[in-house]
C-alpha beads as a LAMMPS data file, in Angstrom:
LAMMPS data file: protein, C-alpha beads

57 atoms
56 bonds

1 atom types
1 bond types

-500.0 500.0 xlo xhi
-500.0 500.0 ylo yhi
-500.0 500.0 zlo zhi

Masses

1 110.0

Atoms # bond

1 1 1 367.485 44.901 -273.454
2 1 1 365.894 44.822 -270.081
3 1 1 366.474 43.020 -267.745
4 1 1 370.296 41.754 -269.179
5 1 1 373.244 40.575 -266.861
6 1 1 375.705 41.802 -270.018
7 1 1 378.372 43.583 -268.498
8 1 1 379.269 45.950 -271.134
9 1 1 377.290 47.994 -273.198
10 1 1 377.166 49.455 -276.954
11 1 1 379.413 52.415 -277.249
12 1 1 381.736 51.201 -274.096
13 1 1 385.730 51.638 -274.265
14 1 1 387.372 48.524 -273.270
15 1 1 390.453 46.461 -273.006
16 1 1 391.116 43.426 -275.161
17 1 1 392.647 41.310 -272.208
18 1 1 395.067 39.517 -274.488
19 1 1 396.310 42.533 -276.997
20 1 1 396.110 45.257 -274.222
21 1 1 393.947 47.117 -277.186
22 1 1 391.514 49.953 -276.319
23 1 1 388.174 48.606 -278.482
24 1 1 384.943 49.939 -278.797
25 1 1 381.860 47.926 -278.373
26 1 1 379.369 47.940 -281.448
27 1 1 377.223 45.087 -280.357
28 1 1 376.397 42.401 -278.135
29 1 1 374.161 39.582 -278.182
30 1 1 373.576 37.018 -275.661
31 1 1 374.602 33.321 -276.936
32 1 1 371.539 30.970 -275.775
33 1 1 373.406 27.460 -276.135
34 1 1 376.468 28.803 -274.561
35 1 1 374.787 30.874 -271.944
36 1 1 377.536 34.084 -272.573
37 1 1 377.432 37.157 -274.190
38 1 1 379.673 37.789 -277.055
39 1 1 380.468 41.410 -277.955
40 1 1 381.837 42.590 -281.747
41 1 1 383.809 45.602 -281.187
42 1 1 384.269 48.212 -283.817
43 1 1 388.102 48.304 -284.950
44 1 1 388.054 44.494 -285.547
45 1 1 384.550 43.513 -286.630
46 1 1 384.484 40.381 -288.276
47 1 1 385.652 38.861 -284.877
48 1 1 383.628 38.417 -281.668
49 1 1 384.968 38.340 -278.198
50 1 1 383.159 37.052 -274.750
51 1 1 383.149 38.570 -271.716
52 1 1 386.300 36.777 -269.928
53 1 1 388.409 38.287 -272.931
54 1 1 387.382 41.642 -272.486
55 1 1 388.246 44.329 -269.435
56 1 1 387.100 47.696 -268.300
57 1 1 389.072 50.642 -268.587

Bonds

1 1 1 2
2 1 2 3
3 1 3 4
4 1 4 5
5 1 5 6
6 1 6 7
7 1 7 8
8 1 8 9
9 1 9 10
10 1 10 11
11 1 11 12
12 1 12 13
13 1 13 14
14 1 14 15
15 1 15 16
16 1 16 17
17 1 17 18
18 1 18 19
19 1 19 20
20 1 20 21
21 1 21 22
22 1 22 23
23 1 23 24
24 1 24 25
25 1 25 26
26 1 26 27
27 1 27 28
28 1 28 29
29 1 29 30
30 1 30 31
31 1 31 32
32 1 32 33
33 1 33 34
34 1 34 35
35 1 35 36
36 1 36 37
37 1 37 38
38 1 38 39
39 1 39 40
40 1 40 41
41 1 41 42
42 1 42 43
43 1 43 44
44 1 44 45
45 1 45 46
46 1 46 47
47 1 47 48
48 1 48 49
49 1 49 50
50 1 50 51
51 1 51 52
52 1 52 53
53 1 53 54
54 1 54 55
55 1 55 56
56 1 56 57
C-alpha cells in the first residue's frame, strides 16, 4: 500500500508483547474509525492484534 505509516509488514517475525510469542504477520489492514492498524498473524488467525501489542524482533 503506498504511502502507509504501518509499521510491520506481511511476512514479518514479531513478538506478541504480552505472550513473548514469535508470530508471523499474514495481514494488516488499517482500521479507519479507530485510526490503527490491526495485524492477523499466522499461528493464531482468528485473532487480530494492533500495533502497541506487537514488537520487533
Amino acid at each position: 500500500m503506498k504511502g502507509s505509516n504501518n509499521r510491520y509488514n506481511t511476512g514479518q517475525s514479531v513478538n506478541i508483547i504480552e505472550t513473548g510469542e514469535v508470530v508471523t504477520i499474514l495481514k494488516w489492514q488499517y482500521v479507519k474509525n479507530m485510526k490503527r492498524y490491526s495485524y492477523i498473524v499466522k499461528e493464531h488467525p482468528s485473532t487480530f492484534y494492533f500495533e502497541e501489542e506487537l514488537q520487533n524482533l
